[in-house]
C-alpha positions, -999 to +999 in steps of 0.1 A: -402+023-267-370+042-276-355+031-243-362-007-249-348-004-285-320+015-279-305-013-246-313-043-271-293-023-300-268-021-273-268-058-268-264-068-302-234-043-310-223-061-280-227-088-295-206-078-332-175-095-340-166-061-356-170-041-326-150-066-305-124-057-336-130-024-331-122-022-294-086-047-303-075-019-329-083+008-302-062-010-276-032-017-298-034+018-316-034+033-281-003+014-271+017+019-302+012+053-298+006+064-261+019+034-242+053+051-234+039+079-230+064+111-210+053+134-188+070+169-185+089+180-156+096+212-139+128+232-155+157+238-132+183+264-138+215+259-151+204+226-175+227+217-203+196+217-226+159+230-224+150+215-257+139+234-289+119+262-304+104+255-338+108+287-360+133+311-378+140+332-406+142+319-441+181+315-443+178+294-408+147+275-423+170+271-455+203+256-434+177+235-411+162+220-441+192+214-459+208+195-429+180+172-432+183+165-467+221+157-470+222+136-439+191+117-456+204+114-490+240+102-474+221+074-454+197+064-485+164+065-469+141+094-457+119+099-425+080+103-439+045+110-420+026+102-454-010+105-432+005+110-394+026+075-394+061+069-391+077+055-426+105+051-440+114+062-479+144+045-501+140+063-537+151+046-568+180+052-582+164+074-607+149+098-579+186+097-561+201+110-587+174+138-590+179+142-553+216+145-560+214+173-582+191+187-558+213+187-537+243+201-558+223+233-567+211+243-535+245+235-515+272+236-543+283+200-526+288+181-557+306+152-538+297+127-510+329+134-498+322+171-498+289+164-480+304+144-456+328+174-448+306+200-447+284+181-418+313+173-400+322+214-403+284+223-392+290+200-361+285+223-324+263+245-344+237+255-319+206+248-342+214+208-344+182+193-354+175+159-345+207+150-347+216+166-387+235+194-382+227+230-405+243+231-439+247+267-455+229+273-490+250+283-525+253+319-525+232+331-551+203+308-541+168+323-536+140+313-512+112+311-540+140+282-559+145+266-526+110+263-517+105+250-552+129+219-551+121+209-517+082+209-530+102+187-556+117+168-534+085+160-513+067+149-545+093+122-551+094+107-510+053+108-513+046+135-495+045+143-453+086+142-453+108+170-439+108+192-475+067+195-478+053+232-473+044+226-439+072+212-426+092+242-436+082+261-413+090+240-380+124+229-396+148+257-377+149+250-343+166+273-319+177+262-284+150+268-256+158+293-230+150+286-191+124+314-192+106+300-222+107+263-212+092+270-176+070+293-190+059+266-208+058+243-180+037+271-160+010+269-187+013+231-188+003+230-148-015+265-143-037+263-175-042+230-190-036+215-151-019+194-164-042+169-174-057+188-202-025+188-223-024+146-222-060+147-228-055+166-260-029+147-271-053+116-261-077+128-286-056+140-313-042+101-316-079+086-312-093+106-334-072+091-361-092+060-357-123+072-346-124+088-378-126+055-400-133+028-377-174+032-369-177+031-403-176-008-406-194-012-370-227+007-394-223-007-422-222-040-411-251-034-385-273-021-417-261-053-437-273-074-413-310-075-414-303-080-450-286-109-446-307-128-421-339-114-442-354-096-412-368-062-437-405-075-437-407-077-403-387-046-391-415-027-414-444-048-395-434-027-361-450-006-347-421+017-338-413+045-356-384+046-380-372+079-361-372+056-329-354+021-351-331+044-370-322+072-339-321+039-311-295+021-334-275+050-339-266+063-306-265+032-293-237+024-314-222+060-305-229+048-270-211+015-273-182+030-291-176+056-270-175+037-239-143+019-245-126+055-255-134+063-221-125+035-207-091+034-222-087+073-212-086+060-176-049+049-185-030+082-193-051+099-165-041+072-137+001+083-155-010+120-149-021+117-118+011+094-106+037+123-124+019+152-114+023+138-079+009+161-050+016+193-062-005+203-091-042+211-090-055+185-112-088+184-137-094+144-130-125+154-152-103+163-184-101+132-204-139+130-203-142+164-219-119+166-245-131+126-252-172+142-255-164+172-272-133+165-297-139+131-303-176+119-302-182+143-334-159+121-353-172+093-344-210+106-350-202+117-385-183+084-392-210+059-378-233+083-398-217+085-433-216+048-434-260+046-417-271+070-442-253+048-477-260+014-462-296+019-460-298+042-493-278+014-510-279-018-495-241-020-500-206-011-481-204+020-501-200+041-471-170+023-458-153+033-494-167+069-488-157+072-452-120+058-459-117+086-490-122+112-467-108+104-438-071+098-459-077+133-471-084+148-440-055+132-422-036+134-448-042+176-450-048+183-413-010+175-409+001+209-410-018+218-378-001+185-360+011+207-332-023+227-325-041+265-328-048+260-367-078+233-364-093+245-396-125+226-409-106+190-408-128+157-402-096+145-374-083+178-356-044+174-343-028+190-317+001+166-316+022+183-284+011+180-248+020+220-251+015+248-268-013+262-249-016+293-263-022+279-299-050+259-285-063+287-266-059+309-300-079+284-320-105+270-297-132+289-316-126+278-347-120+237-330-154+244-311-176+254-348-155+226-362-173+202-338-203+213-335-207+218-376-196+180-376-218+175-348-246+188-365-241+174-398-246+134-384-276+138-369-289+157-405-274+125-423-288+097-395-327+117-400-317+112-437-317+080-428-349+078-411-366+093-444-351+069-464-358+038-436-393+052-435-397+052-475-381+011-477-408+004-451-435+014-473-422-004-501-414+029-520-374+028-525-348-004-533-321+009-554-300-022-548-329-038-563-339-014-590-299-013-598-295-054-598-325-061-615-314-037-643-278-056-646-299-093-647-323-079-673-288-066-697-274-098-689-307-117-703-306-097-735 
């Protein structure tokens, strides 16, 4: 029985307009994100440049920072990841002017023209990030003040720019040696085998949208027997409603899944071509980080929206699910580059390295998935108690809570 119901709830997600959607936001996601996607080589001694460390001390962190925020407020807009995204920020005049004065107190540079000077002075200085160059703080100024306006200055961009709490701690960047980039290279090839590292950063981009997207794909398959009036005989079955409720739902994890793995076939086939012959792949990789970091997203989200559609009748769980899914992206940025995975709906590990981080935090990733794990299939037999109670005629708040609003609209 299970097995016939869960193929012919295959079929008819199959046969959803949404999860045909679904699939197209996957695809174009996937190759605005990953479609250019650049695979590490091997260091060579004697390179002009190795890249960059993240990390300093807090009068580097300071000059980092403050490179950033002249070169932005001389060019008028500001680089923001508000929830992960690329945007762009042009403040009001109002919040220029504040910025100005930010600017003034924690630089002494009170001109543009003594901005533009002291940037052209900083040029050559060997902690150049991305392309501002470190400006020196007013003597006099504290760490606890600085941290304070750029906290300031965060508020006003809307958050996830280069001032925000997090972002202060990356800011300084220190020129890469040859021993620390091949190390890094070494544990790219010798421990992740390479295709563990694109795998993670696989996941920590699908994730994003595996966090809100099977949230419609439920809600709309629980609307549906609504709308084509199909409740009498769904309770005239003789199927159980663990077997209706526990068929539907991992047949839509099933079908939802499938074109994750299907699109993970394309950075694997670019691993295998740049790792070339001599690297030990794991061809299995993308498959593993795909069941075990992604599929608990997707289970909570398909369940969040299962459990309120069939306690409500309504969308609610798609205005649920898209709450909490902004708040966890929005907070699991500071753990973008991996090893502090916290309790976050949509782990990141946005880096190809930084092995060691990942290795450091896999316990705490691995509870993190297996507490989200867990908590779906508690929410989908929620949902098999509440089925089983509609079936019996013993539960209709849509009904109980429409009924109520015609009855205060008669009186």
């Amino acid at each position: 029985m299970f097995g016939h119901l869960f193929i012919k709830e295959c079929k008819q997600t199959a046969k959803s307009m949404i999860y045909w959607l679904i699939i197209l936001i996957l695809l174009i996601f996937f190759n605005s994100q990953l479609g250019s996607m650049e695979f590490a080589e091997k260091p060579e001694p004697g390179q002009e440049d190795y890249g960059m460390v993240a990390g300093g001390d807090e009068q580097a962190t300071m000059e980092a920072t403050l490179g950033y925020l002249v070169s932005e407020y001389r060019s008028g807009s500001f680089t923001t990841y508000p929830i992960g995204f690329y945007k762009t920020v042009k403040p009001s005049q109002k919040e220029l002017k504040r910025i100005h004065e930010i600017v003034t107190e924690t630089t002494g540079l009170s001109t543009d023209q003594e901005i533009d000077d002291a940037m052209t002075a900083a040029q050559g200085d060997s902690q150049i990030v991305y392309g501002s160059s470190p400006v020196k703080p007013k003597d006099g100024l504290t760490f606890e003040r600085f941290c304070a306006l750029m906290e300031e200055t965060d508020d006003m961009l809307g958050g996830g720019s280069n001032y925000s709490k997090e972002s202060l701690k990356t800011n300084a960047k220190t020129p890469m040696t040859y021993e620390q980039a091949l190390q890094q290279y070494n544990d790219l090839t010798e421990k992740d085998h390479f295709t563990g590292a694109y795998a993670r950063l696989f996941s920590d981009y699908m994730g994003i949208m595996l966090g809100i997207l099977p949230v419609f794909l439920a809600a709309t398959r629980g609307m549906r027997d609504r709308r084509s009036r199909m409740q009498a005989l769904i309770a005239s079955r003789k199927a159980s409603s663990a077997v209706i409720i526990f068929s539907r739902y991992f047949s839509m994890i099933v079908m939802l899944m499938l074109p994750v793995l299907l699109i993970s076939c394309i950075p694997l086939s670019e691993c295998i071509k740049a790792a070339g012959g001599g690297i030990r792949l794991d061809y299995l990789a993308f498959v593993k980080y795909s069941v075990g970091w992604l599929m608990p997203t997707a289970m909570i989200s398909t369940a969040v929206g299962m459990v309120l559609t069939e306690l409500t009748d309504t969308a609610l769980g798609v205005l649920v699910q898209l709450i909490w899914w902004f708040l966890s992206v929005f907070s699991s940025m500071s753990a973008m580059h991996g090893g502090i995975y916290g309790w976050d709906l949509v782990p990141r590990h946005n880096t190809p390295f930084n092995y060691e981080g990942f290795h450091a935090g896999f316990s705490q990733l691995a509870a993190n998935r297996a507490l989200y794990a867990g908590i779906s299939i508690l929410l989908a037999a929620v949902t098999v108690w509440i089925y089983s109670l509609k079936r019996k005629g013993r539960l209709d708040i849509r009904g109980k809570l429409f009924g109520n609003r015609k009855r205060e609209h008669k009186a």
